[in-house]
TINULUM-698003 format. One record per residue (C-alpha): z, x, y negated; residue in three letters. Coordinates in steps of 0.1 Angstrom, whole numbers, plus 2048, in hexadecimal, padded with zeros to 3 digits. Each point is the difference from the previous one (the first is absolute). Example, Ala and Ser with C-alpha at 12.3 -4.5 7.8 and 13.67 -1.06 7.14 Angstrom:
<rs>
84E87B82DALA
7F980E7DESER
</rs>
This chain:
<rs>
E369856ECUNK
7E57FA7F0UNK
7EE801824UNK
7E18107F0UNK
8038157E2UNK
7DB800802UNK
7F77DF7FCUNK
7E67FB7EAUNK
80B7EE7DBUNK
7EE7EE7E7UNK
80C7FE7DBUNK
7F07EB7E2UNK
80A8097DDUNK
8037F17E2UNK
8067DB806UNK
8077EC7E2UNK
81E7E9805UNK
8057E37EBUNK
8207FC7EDUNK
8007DF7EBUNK
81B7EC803UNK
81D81C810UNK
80E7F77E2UNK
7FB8237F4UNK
7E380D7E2UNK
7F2820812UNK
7EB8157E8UNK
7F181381CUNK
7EB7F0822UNK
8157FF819UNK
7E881381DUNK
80C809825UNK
7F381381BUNK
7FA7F3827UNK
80481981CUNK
7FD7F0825UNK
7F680B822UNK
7D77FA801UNK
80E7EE824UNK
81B7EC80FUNK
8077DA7FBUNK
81D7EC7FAUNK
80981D7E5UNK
8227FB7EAUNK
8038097DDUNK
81281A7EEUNK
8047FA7D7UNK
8098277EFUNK
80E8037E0UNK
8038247F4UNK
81B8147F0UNK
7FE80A7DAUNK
7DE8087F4UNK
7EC80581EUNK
7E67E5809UNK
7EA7F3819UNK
7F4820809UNK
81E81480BUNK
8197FA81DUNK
7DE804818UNK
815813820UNK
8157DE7FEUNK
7E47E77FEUNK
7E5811813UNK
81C80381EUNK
8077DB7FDUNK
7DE7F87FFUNK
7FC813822UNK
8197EE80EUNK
7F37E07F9UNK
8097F47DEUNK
7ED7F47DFUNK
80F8147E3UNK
7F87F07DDUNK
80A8177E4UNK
8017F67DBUNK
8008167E5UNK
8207FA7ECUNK
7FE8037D6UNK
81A820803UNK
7E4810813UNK
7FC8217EDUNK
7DB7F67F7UNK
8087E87EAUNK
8168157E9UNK
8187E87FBUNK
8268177F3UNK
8217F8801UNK
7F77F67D8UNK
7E77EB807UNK
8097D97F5UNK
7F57F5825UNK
815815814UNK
81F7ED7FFUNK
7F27E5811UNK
7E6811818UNK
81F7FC81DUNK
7F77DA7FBUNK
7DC8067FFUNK
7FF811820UNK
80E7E580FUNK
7EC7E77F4UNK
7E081A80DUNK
8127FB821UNK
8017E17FDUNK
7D87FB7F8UNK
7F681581AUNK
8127E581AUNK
7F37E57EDUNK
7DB809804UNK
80581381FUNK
7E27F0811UNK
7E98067E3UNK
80A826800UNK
7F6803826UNK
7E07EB7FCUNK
7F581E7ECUNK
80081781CUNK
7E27F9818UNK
80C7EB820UNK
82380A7FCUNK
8117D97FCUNK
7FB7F6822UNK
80F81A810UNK
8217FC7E9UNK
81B7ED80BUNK
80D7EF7D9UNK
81E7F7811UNK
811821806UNK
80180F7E0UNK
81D8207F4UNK
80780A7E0UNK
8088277FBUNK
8048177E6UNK
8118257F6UNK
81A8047E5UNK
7F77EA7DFUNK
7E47F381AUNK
8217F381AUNK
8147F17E5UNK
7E17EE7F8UNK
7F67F6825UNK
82A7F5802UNK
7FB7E57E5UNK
7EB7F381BUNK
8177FF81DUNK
8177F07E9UNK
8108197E9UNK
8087FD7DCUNK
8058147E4UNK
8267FF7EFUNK
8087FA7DCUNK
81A8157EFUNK
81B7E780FUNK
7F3802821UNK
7F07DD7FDUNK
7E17FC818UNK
7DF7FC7EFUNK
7E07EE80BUNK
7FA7FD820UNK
7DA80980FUNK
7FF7F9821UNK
7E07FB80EUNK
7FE7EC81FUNK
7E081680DUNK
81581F808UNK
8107FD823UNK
812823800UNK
80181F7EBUNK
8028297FEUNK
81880D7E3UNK
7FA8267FEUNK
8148177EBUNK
80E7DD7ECUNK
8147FE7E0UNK
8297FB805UNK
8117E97EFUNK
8028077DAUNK
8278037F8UNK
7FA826800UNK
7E18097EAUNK
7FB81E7ECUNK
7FF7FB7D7UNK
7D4805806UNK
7FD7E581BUNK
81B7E87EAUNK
7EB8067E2UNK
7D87FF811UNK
8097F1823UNK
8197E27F8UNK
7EE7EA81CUNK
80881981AUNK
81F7EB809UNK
7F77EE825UNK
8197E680AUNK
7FB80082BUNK
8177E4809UNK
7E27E97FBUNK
7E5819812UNK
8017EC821UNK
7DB80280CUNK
80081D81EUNK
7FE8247F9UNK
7FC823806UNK
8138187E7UNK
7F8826801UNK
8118157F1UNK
8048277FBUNK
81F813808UNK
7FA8177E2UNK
7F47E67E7UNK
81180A7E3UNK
7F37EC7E1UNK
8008057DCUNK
8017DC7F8UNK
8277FC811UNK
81F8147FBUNK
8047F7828UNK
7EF81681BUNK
7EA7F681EUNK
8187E180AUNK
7EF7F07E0UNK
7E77F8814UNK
80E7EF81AUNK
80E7E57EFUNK
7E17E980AUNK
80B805821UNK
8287FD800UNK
7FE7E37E5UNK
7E57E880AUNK
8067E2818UNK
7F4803827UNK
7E480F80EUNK
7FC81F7F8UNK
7FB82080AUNK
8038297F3UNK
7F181C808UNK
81081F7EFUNK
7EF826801UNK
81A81B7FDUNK
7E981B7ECUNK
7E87E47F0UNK
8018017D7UNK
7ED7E47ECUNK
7DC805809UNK
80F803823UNK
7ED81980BUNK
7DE7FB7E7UNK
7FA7DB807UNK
7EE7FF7DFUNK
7E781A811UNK
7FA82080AUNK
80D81E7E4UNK
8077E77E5UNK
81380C7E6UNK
8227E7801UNK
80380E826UNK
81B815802UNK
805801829UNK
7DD7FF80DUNK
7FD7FC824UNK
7E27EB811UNK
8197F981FUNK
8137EB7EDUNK
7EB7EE7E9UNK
7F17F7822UNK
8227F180BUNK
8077EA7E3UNK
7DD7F3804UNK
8057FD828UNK
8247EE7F9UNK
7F07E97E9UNK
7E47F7813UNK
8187F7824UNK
8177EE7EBUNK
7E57ED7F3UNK
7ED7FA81EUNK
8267F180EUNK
8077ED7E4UNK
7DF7EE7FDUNK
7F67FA824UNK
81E806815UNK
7F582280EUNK
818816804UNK
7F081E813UNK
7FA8197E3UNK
8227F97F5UNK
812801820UNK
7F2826804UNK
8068097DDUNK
8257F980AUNK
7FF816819UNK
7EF81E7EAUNK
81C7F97E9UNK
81C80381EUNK
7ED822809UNK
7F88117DDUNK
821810800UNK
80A7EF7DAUNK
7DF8027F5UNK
7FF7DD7FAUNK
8157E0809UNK
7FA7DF801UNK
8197E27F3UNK
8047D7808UNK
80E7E47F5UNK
</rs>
């Protein structure tokens, strides 16, 4: 999984989204970038939203291994995205977590508009099987799709942003619950409180066994609260030895990788990928066998229900 590593991808970059009436004044275009496989039909769709200021250019072992498997992968270029220079004092970070969202949002909206811009792509796309997925700030982004909302102070639920488009959905690396931020994320990072008793969309949660964050006074169980307190389905895949990148799913010798290893960037983006394939058309194949790696790799990884 993927069957052919060397299938042969297209990508077309930049693609101007529109993003008028999100509800949201961007100052920047909101662009994305389109990686598929140049062949197949009846092709699902995978929406990326990346972790803290990387953009539509980085996480390319993920996406290109998804698009050899068979999936569309739209990536958007977030505001955070180090390009834009946008600091912790900048009057538009504190609400960027809602204008990611809302970018999320825009790129579902005009979904067939984006894939009209890539030569002969929209009839081989199936609009009806559509994921959301995303890495650290980039899952607690995708999880306000699936029906996650962020806390007040009280623990009062906010808005709710739900998009009906997203059938299923890939948490990787994903923020905790917030009773147990550090004074920085309190002070820069209020919004990083995720309520999961409302995330009921299906969905695969990866996590790493050595994901020790600086944003929670917790260790790697932080980020499995998406798992242990969201509502039926889901599912959890856990690496023992992964950290946050989880091997360098950002890409290869990046500077935020701490536990680089191709072998298991590869198995988040496999895991991702079979769940996927079950969740949005019922077949289970790649998932059955990554079970049976999982009972076979000696701890390496597991694999949780509910």
């Amino acid at each position: 999984m993927p069957e052919a590593l060397d299938r042969q991808l297209i990508a077309v970059k930049p693609i101007t989204v529109p993003t008028t009436g999100h509800g949201i004044e961007r100052s920047l275009d909101l662009q994305v970038k389109v990686t598929a496989p140049a062949q197949g039909q009846d092709l699902p769709v995978i929406v990326f939203s990346h972790g803290n200021a990387w953009s539509m250019d980085g996480y390319e072992p993920l996406v290109d291994r998804w698009a050899a498997a068979g999936f569309v992968v739209v990536q958007p270029t977030h505001l955070d995205s180090r390009r834009n220079r946008i600091g912790f004092d900048d009057p538009r970070f504190s609400t960027i977590w809602r204008v990611r969202i809302a970018d999320l949002h825009a790129v579902l909206d005009h979904l067939g508009d984006v894939l009209d811009q890539v030569p002969g792509l929209t009839p081989r796309v199936d609009a009806g099987r559509v994921a959301a997925v995303g890495h650290s700030w980039g899952g607690q982004s995708t999880g306000a799709l699936l029906g996650a909302r962020v806390l007040d102070a009280d623990g009062t639920p906010g808005e709710d942003f739900t998009h009906p488009a997203v059938k299923a959905g890939a948490l990787i690396a994903t923020t905790g619950t917030g009773d147990t931020l550090t004074p920085f994320a309190l002070e820069h990072l209020p919004f990083m409180r995720p309520g999961y008793s409302t995330m009921t969309t299906p969905a695969l949660i990866v996590t790493g066994g050595k994901d020790q964050s600086a944003m929670s006074t917790r260790g790697p169980d932080w980020f499995t609260d998406a798992f242990h307190l969201s509502p039926t389905p889901k599912r959890m895949l856990t690496i023992t030895d992964g950290e946050h990148t989880l091997g360098g799913v950002a890409g290869e010798a990046v500077r935020e990788t701490s536990d680089e290893d191709p072998a298991r960037v590869a198995l988040v983006a496999d895991a991702v990928a079979a769940y996927l394939l079950d969740a949005l058309s019922g077949d289970t194949t790649a998932w059955r066998d990554l079970q049976e790696q999982a009972a076979a790799s000696s701890g390496a990884f597991s694999i949780d229900s509910k």
